[in-house]
Backbone as CSV, one residue per row, in Angstrom:
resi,resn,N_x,N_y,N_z,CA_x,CA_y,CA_z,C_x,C_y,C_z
1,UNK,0.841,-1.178,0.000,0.000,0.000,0.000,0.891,1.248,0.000
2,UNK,0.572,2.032,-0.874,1.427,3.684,-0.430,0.746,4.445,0.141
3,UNK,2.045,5.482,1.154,1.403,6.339,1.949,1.432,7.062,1.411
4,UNK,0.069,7.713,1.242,-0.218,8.866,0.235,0.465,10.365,1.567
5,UNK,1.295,10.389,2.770,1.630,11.454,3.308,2.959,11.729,2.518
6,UNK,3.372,10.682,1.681,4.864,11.536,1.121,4.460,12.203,0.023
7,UNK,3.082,12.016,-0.158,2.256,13.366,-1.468,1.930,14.856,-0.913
8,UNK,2.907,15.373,-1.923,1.925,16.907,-1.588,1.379,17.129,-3.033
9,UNK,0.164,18.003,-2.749,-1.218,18.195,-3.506,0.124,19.181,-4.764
10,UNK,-0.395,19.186,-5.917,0.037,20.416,-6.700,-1.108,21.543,-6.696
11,UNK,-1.128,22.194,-6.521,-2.088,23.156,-6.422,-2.732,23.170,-7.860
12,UNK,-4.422,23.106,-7.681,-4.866,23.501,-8.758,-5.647,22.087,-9.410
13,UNK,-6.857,22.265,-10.034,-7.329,21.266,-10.740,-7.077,20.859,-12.383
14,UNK,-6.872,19.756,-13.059,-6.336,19.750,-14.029,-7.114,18.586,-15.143
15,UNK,-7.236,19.317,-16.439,-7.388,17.911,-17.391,-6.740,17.200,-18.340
16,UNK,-6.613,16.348,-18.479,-5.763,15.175,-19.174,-5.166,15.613,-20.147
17,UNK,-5.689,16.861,-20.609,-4.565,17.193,-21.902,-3.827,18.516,-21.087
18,UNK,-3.518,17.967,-19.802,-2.636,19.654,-18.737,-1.587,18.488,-18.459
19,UNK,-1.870,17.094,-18.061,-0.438,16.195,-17.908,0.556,16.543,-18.517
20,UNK,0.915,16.512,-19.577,2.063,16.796,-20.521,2.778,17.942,-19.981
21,UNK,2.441,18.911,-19.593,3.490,20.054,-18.398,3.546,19.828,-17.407
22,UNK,2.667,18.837,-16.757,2.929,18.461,-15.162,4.018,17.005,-14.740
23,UNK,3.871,16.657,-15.535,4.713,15.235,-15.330,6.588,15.310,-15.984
24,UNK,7.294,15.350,-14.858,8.382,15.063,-15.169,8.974,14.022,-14.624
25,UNK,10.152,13.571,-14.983,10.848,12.593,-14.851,11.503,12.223,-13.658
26,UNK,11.593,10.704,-13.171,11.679,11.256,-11.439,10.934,11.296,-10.821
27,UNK,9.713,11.676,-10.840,8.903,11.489,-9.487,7.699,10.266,-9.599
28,UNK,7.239,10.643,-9.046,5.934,9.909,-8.476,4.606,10.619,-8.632
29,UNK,3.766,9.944,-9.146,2.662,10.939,-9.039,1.539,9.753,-8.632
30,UNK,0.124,10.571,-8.089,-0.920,10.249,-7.597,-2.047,11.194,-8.387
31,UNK,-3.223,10.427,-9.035,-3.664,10.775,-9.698,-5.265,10.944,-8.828
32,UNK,-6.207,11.805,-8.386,-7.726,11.331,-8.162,-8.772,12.298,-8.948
33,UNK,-9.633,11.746,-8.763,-11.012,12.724,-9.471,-11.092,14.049,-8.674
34,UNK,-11.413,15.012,-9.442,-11.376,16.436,-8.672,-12.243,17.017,-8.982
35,UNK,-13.693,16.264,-10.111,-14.891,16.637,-10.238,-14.984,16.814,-11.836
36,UNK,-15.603,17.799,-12.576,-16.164,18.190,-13.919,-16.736,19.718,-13.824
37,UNK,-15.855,19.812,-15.431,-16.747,21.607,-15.834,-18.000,21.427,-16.162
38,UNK,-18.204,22.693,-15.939,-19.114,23.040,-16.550,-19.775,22.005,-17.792
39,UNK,-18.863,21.867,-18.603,-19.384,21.434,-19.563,-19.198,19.854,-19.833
40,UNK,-19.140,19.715,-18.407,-18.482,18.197,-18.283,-17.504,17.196,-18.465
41,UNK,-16.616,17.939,-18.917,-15.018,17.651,-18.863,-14.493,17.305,-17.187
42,UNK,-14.108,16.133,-17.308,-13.535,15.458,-16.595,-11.788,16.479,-15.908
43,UNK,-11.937,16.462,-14.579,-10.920,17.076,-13.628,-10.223,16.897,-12.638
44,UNK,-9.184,16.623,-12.624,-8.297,15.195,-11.486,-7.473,16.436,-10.822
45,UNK,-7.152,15.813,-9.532,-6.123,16.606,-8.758,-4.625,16.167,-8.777
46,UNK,-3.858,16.511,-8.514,-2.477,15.589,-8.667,-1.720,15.997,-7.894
47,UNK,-1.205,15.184,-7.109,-0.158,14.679,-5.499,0.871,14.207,-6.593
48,UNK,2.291,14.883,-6.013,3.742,14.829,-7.058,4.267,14.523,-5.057
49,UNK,5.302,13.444,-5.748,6.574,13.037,-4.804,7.711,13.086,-5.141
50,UNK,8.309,13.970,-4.892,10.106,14.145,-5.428,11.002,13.135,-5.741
51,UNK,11.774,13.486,-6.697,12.344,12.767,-7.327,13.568,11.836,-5.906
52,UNK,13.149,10.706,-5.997,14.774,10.185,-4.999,14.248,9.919,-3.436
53,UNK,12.997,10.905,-3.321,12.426,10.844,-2.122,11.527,9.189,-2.043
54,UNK,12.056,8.414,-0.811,11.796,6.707,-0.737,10.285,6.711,0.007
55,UNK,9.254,6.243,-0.444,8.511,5.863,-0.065,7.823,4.781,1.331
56,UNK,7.254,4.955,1.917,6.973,4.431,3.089,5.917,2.611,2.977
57,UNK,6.384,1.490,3.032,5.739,0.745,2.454,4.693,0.197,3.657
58,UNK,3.362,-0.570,3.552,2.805,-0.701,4.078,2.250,-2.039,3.620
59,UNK,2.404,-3.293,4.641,1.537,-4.365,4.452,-0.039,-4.059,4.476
């Protein structure tokens, strides 16, 4: 299981064609639903974990 506490939030809600500037190489990311526009476009939040930074494992 991962501990989602070595996530911090990126500020801001985002859609699938905003990945491509948010994702770099090296980290970790956490992806969840963050709701829909207006016009119903789908909107995820995204938790980034630094690059190198070791994760906490959990049975």
């Amino acid at each position: 299981m991962i501990d989602t506490d070595d996530y911090q939030r990126v500020p801001g809600l985002y859609g699938a064609w905003d990945f491509a500037m948010l994702i770099e190489e090296g980290r970790s990311y956490l992806i969840e639903d963050g709701g829909r526009t207006d016009d119903g476009q789908a909107l995820f939040m995204v938790f980034e974990r630094a690059a190198g930074r070791e994760g906490r494992q959990h049975d």
